[in-house]
C-alpha positions in Angstrom: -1.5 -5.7 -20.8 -1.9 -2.0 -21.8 2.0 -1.7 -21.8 5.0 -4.0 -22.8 6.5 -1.8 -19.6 3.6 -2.6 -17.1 0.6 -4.8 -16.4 -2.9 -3.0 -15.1 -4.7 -5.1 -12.8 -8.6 -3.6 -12.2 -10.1 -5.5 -9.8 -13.6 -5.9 -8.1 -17.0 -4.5 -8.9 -15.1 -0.7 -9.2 -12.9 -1.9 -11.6 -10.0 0.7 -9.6 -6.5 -0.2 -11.5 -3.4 -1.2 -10.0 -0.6 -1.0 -11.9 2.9 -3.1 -11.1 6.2 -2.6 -13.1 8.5 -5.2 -12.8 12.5 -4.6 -12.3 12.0 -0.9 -11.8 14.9 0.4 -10.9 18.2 0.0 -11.9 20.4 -0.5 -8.8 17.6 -1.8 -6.6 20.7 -2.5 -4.2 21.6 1.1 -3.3 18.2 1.9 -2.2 18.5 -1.4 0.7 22.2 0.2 0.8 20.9 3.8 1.6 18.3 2.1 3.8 20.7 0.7 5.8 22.6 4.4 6.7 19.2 5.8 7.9 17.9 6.8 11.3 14.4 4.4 11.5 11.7 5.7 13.7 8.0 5.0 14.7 5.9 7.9 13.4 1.9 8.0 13.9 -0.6 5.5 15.0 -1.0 3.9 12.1 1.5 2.2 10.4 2.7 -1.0 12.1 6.0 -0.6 11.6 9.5 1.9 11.9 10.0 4.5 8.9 13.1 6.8 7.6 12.9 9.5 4.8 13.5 8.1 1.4 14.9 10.2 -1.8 12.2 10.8 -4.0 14.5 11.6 -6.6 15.2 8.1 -7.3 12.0 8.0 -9.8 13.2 10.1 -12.3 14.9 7.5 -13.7 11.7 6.2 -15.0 9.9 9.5 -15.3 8.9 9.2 -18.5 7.4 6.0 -17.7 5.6 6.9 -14.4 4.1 9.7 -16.3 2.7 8.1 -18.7 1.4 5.3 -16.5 -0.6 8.6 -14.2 -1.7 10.3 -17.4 -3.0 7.2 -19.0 -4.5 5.4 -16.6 -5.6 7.4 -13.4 -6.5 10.3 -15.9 -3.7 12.9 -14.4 -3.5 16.0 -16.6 -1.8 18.6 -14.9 0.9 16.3 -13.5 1.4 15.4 -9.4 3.3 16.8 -6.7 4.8 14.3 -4.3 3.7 14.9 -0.4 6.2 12.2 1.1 8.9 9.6 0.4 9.6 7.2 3.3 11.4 3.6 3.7 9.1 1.4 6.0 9.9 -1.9 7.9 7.0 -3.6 9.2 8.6 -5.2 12.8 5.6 -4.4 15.2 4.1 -8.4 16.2 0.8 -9.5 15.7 0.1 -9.5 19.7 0.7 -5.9 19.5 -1.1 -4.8 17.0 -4.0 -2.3 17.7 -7.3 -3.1 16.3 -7.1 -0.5 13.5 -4.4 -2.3 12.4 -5.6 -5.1 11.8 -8.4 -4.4 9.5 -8.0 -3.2 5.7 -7.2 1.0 5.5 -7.7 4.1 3.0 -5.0 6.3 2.5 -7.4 9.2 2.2 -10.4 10.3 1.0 -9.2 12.1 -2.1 -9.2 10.6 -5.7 -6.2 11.7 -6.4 -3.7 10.7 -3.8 -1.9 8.0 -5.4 0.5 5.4 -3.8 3.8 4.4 -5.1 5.0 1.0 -3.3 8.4 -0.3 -3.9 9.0 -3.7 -2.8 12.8 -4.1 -2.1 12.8 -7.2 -0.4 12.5 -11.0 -1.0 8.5 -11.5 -2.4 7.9 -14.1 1.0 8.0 -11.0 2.9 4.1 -10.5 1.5 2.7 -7.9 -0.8 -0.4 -5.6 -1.4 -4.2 -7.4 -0.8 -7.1 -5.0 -2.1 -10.5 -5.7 -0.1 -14.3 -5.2 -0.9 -16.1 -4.2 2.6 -19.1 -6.9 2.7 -21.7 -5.0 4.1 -21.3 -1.6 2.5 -20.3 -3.3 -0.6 -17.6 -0.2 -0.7 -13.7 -1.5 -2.7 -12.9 2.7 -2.5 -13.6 5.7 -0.2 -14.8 9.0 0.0 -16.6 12.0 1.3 -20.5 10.3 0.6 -19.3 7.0 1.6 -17.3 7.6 4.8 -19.6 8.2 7.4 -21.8 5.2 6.2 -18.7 3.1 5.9 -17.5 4.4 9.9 -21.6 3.6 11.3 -21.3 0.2 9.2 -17.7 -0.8 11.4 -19.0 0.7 14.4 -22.1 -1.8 14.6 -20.0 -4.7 13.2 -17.7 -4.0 16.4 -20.4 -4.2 18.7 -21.9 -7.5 17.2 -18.8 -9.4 16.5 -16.3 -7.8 18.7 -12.8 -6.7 18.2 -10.6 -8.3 15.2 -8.4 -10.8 15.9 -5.0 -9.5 17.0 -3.2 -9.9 13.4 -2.1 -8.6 10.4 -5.4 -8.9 7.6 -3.7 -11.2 5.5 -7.4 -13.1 4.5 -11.2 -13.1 3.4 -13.1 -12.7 6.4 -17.1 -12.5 7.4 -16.4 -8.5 7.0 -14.3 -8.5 4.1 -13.5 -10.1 0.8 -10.1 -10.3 -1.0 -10.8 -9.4 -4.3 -6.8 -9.0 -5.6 -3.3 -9.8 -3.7 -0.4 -8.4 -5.8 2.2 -10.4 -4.3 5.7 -8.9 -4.2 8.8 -9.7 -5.8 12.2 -7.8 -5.5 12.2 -4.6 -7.5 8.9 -4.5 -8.2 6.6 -1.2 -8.0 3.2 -0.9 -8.0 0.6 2.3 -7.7 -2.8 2.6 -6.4 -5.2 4.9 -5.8 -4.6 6.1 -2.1 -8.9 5.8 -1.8 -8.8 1.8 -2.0 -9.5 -0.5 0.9 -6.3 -2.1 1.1 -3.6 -3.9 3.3 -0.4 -5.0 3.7 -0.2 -8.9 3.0 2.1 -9.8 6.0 2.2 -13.9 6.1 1.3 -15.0 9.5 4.5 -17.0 10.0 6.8 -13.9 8.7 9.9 -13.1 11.2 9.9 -9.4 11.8 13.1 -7.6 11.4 14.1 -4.1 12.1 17.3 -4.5 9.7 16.5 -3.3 6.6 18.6 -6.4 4.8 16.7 -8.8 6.5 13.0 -6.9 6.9 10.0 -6.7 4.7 11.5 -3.5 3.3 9.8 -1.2 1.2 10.3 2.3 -0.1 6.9 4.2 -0.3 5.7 7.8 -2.0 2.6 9.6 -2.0 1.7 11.4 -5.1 -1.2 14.2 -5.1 -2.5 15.4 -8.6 -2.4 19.3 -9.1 -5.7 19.9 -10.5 
Protein backbone atom coordinates (compact mmCIF):
# COMPACT_ATOMS: atom_id res chain seq x y z
CA UNK A 1 0.00 0.00 0.00
CA UNK A 2 2.18 3.10 -0.85
CA UNK A 3 -0.97 5.35 -0.37
CA UNK A 4 -4.12 5.34 1.97
CA UNK A 5 -5.69 6.80 -1.57
CA UNK A 6 -4.40 3.87 -3.83
CA UNK A 7 -3.00 0.39 -3.95
CA UNK A 8 0.27 -0.48 -6.41
CA UNK A 9 0.12 -3.84 -7.73
CA UNK A 10 3.80 -4.78 -9.45
CA UNK A 11 3.47 -7.85 -11.01
CA UNK A 12 5.65 -10.50 -12.77
CA UNK A 13 9.37 -10.82 -13.22
CA UNK A 14 9.39 -6.77 -14.40
CA UNK A 15 7.91 -5.75 -11.42
CA UNK A 16 5.83 -2.88 -13.94
CA UNK A 17 3.19 -1.24 -11.35
CA UNK A 18 -0.44 -0.93 -11.77
CA UNK A 19 -2.04 1.28 -9.81
CA UNK A 20 -6.08 1.14 -8.98
CA UNK A 21 -8.03 3.89 -7.00
CA UNK A 22 -11.12 2.91 -5.68
CA UNK A 23 -14.46 5.25 -5.81
CA UNK A 24 -12.64 7.78 -7.99
CA UNK A 25 -14.93 9.98 -8.98
CA UNK A 26 -17.53 11.74 -7.38
CA UNK A 27 -20.66 11.39 -9.53
CA UNK A 28 -19.61 8.27 -11.36
CA UNK A 29 -23.36 8.49 -12.66
CA UNK A 30 -23.02 11.51 -14.99
CA UNK A 31 -20.14 10.03 -16.79
CA UNK A 32 -22.75 6.67 -17.75
CA UNK A 33 -25.25 9.78 -18.04
CA UNK A 34 -23.02 11.67 -20.57
CA UNK A 35 -22.31 8.32 -22.18
CA UNK A 36 -25.58 7.73 -22.82
CA UNK A 37 -26.07 11.41 -25.06
CA UNK A 38 -23.06 10.40 -27.23
CA UNK A 39 -22.73 9.30 -30.94
CA UNK A 40 -20.78 5.58 -30.49
CA UNK A 41 -18.77 4.48 -33.44
CA UNK A 42 -16.29 1.75 -34.49
CA UNK A 43 -12.91 3.38 -35.00
CA UNK A 44 -9.59 1.29 -36.14
CA UNK A 45 -8.90 -2.33 -36.30
CA UNK A 46 -8.20 -2.86 -33.05
CA UNK A 47 -10.36 -2.39 -30.46
CA UNK A 48 -13.30 -4.90 -30.30
CA UNK A 49 -15.75 -2.69 -29.54
CA UNK A 50 -17.81 0.99 -30.41
CA UNK A 51 -16.17 4.31 -28.96
CA UNK A 52 -17.31 8.12 -28.36
CA UNK A 53 -15.17 11.11 -27.25
CA UNK A 54 -14.96 11.37 -23.46
CA UNK A 55 -14.24 14.82 -21.42
CA UNK A 56 -10.88 14.62 -20.15
CA UNK A 57 -11.59 17.32 -17.90
CA UNK A 58 -13.39 15.08 -15.60
CA UNK A 59 -9.83 14.17 -13.82
CA UNK A 60 -9.12 17.33 -12.39
CA UNK A 61 -11.10 16.55 -9.75
CA UNK A 62 -8.45 14.27 -8.49
CA UNK A 63 -5.45 16.12 -10.00
CA UNK A 64 -3.70 16.40 -7.20
CA UNK A 65 -3.93 12.83 -6.66
CA UNK A 66 -3.23 11.58 -10.22
CA UNK A 67 -0.11 13.66 -10.11
CA UNK A 68 1.19 12.44 -7.47
CA UNK A 69 0.45 8.85 -8.35
CA UNK A 70 2.64 9.68 -12.20
CA UNK A 71 5.36 11.53 -10.31
CA UNK A 72 5.83 8.87 -7.62
CA UNK A 73 5.55 5.93 -9.13
CA UNK A 74 6.11 5.86 -13.09
CA UNK A 75 8.95 8.54 -12.30
CA UNK A 76 7.04 11.54 -14.41
CA UNK A 77 8.82 14.82 -13.85
CA UNK A 78 7.86 17.24 -16.26
CA UNK A 79 4.22 16.29 -16.10
CA UNK A 80 1.92 14.49 -19.17
CA UNK A 81 -0.04 15.71 -21.88
CA UNK A 82 -3.18 13.73 -22.67
CA UNK A 83 -3.40 12.34 -26.48
CA UNK A 84 -7.12 11.03 -26.20
CA UNK A 85 -10.19 10.59 -23.96
CA UNK A 86 -12.74 8.01 -25.31
CA UNK A 87 -15.80 5.98 -23.73
CA UNK A 88 -15.60 2.34 -25.06
CA UNK A 89 -18.24 -0.55 -25.18
CA UNK A 90 -16.92 -3.82 -25.98
CA UNK A 91 -20.20 -5.38 -28.12
CA UNK A 92 -18.14 -7.08 -31.01
CA UNK A 93 -18.82 -11.35 -30.30
CA UNK A 94 -16.35 -13.81 -29.90
CA UNK A 95 -17.13 -15.44 -33.44
CA UNK A 96 -16.13 -12.19 -34.87
CA UNK A 97 -13.34 -11.48 -33.43
CA UNK A 98 -10.09 -11.19 -35.59
CA UNK A 99 -7.16 -13.01 -34.48
CA UNK A 100 -5.28 -9.98 -33.26
CA UNK A 101 -7.86 -9.61 -31.04
CA UNK A 102 -7.73 -12.28 -29.39
CA UNK A 103 -4.33 -12.41 -28.16
CA UNK A 104 -2.90 -10.04 -25.27
CA UNK A 105 -1.74 -6.23 -26.87
CA UNK A 106 0.76 -3.18 -26.17
CA UNK A 107 -0.48 0.11 -26.38
CA UNK A 108 2.90 1.31 -27.81
CA UNK A 109 6.28 1.01 -27.68
CA UNK A 110 7.06 4.11 -25.63
CA UNK A 111 7.66 4.07 -21.79
CA UNK A 112 5.88 6.75 -21.23
CA UNK A 113 2.43 6.36 -22.65
CA UNK A 114 0.36 5.67 -19.77
CA UNK A 115 -3.23 4.26 -19.65
CA UNK A 116 -5.97 5.59 -17.58
CA UNK A 117 -8.99 2.88 -17.36
CA UNK A 118 -12.16 3.78 -15.75
CA UNK A 119 -14.46 1.07 -15.04
CA UNK A 120 -18.06 2.50 -14.90
CA UNK A 121 -19.92 -0.52 -15.03
CA UNK A 122 -20.92 -3.54 -12.78
CA UNK A 123 -17.25 -5.53 -11.91
CA UNK A 124 -18.97 -8.97 -13.77
CA UNK A 125 -18.54 -7.04 -16.89
CA UNK A 126 -14.57 -8.23 -16.47
CA UNK A 127 -11.51 -6.16 -15.88
CA UNK A 128 -7.76 -5.71 -16.77
CA UNK A 129 -5.48 -9.26 -17.08
CA UNK A 130 -1.52 -8.41 -17.50
CA UNK A 131 0.32 -11.40 -19.39
CA UNK A 132 4.02 -12.66 -19.55
CA UNK A 133 4.73 -13.95 -23.35
CA UNK A 134 6.13 -17.60 -22.63
CA UNK A 135 8.56 -17.97 -25.13
CA UNK A 136 10.18 -14.52 -25.17
CA UNK A 137 9.75 -14.36 -21.57
CA UNK A 138 8.69 -10.43 -22.44
CA UNK A 139 5.58 -8.82 -19.53
CA UNK A 140 6.52 -5.13 -21.57
CA UNK A 141 7.51 -3.87 -25.08
CA UNK A 142 9.79 -1.93 -26.90
CA UNK A 143 12.02 -0.85 -29.71
CA UNK A 144 14.87 -4.00 -28.88
CA UNK A 145 12.25 -6.38 -28.02
CA UNK A 146 9.68 -5.89 -30.89
CA UNK A 147 10.92 -7.46 -33.75
CA UNK A 148 11.95 -10.60 -31.64
CA UNK A 149 8.63 -10.54 -29.94
CA UNK A 150 6.72 -10.22 -33.87
CA UNK A 151 9.37 -13.40 -35.38
CA UNK A 152 8.50 -15.31 -31.93
CA UNK A 153 4.29 -14.90 -32.83
CA UNK A 154 4.93 -15.44 -36.38
CA UNK A 155 6.48 -19.04 -35.82
CA UNK A 156 4.08 -19.80 -33.03
CA UNK A 157 1.24 -19.08 -35.78
CA UNK A 158 2.66 -21.42 -38.12
CA UNK A 159 3.14 -24.31 -35.52
CA UNK A 160 0.00 -24.00 -33.57
CA UNK A 161 -2.28 -22.13 -35.82
CA UNK A 162 -4.58 -19.34 -35.41
CA UNK A 163 -6.00 -18.50 -31.68
CA UNK A 164 -9.13 -19.65 -30.79
CA UNK A 165 -11.87 -17.19 -31.85
CA UNK A 166 -12.35 -15.37 -28.29
CA UNK A 167 -11.68 -12.83 -26.00
CA UNK A 168 -8.04 -13.83 -23.97
CA UNK A 169 -9.59 -14.15 -20.77
CA UNK A 170 -6.88 -17.19 -19.59
CA UNK A 171 -3.30 -18.77 -19.23
CA UNK A 172 -2.63 -20.42 -22.29
CA UNK A 173 0.57 -22.63 -23.87
CA UNK A 174 1.69 -18.98 -25.26
CA UNK A 175 0.87 -16.92 -22.40
CA UNK A 176 0.75 -16.68 -18.70
CA UNK A 177 -1.54 -14.54 -16.52
CA UNK A 178 0.53 -13.04 -14.12
CA UNK A 179 -2.21 -10.27 -12.59
CA UNK A 180 -6.18 -9.77 -13.35
CA UNK A 181 -7.29 -6.55 -11.70
CA UNK A 182 -10.79 -7.22 -11.70
CA UNK A 183 -13.26 -4.28 -11.93
CA UNK A 184 -15.61 -2.79 -9.69
CA UNK A 185 -17.79 0.33 -10.38
CA UNK A 186 -15.81 3.55 -10.13
CA UNK A 187 -12.76 2.18 -10.00
CA UNK A 188 -9.56 3.49 -12.01
CA UNK A 189 -6.59 2.07 -12.68
CA UNK A 190 -3.21 3.21 -14.74
CA UNK A 191 -0.67 1.17 -16.60
CA UNK A 192 2.07 1.62 -18.55
CA UNK A 193 0.77 1.64 -22.21
CA UNK A 194 4.13 -0.85 -22.95
CA UNK A 195 2.54 -3.96 -20.97
CA UNK A 196 1.20 -7.02 -22.51
CA UNK A 197 -2.26 -6.73 -21.52
CA UNK A 198 -6.02 -7.59 -22.23
CA UNK A 199 -9.34 -6.88 -21.55
CA UNK A 200 -10.80 -9.62 -19.10
CA UNK A 201 -14.10 -10.16 -20.99
CA UNK A 202 -15.87 -13.45 -19.22
CA UNK A 203 -16.85 -15.88 -21.82
CA UNK A 204 -20.48 -15.91 -20.86
CA UNK A 205 -20.72 -11.87 -20.81
CA UNK A 206 -23.89 -10.51 -22.92
CA UNK A 207 -22.65 -7.71 -25.11
CA UNK A 208 -24.49 -4.55 -25.11
CA UNK A 209 -24.12 -1.53 -27.16
CA UNK A 210 -26.16 0.56 -24.39
CA UNK A 211 -23.95 2.22 -22.34
CA UNK A 212 -26.34 1.38 -19.08
CA UNK A 213 -26.26 -2.07 -19.70
CA UNK A 214 -22.54 -2.60 -21.54
CA UNK A 215 -19.13 -3.23 -20.17
CA UNK A 216 -18.61 0.50 -20.15
CA UNK A 217 -15.48 2.13 -19.57
CA UNK A 218 -14.06 5.62 -20.02
CA UNK A 219 -10.39 5.48 -21.20
CA UNK A 220 -7.38 8.26 -21.51
CA UNK A 221 -4.00 8.06 -22.80
CA UNK A 222 -1.42 10.07 -21.01
CA UNK A 223 2.16 10.84 -22.80
CA UNK A 224 4.97 12.28 -20.45
CA UNK A 225 6.66 15.56 -21.80
CA UNK A 226 10.10 14.80 -21.30
Amino acid sequence: MADREYIVERFGREQEPVVIIDDFYSDPESLIAHATSLPFERRGQFYPGIRAAGNVNYLGERMALLTSILQNEFDVKQGVRVVECNYSLVTTPPHALTPIQCLPHFDGLDRGRFAVLHYLSEAEKGGTAFYRHRGTGFETMNEERFETYKKALHTEAAELGLPPQRYFNQSTSQFEQVLNVPAKPNRLIIYRGVTLHSGYIPDDLELSDDPMMGRLTLNTFLQDKS
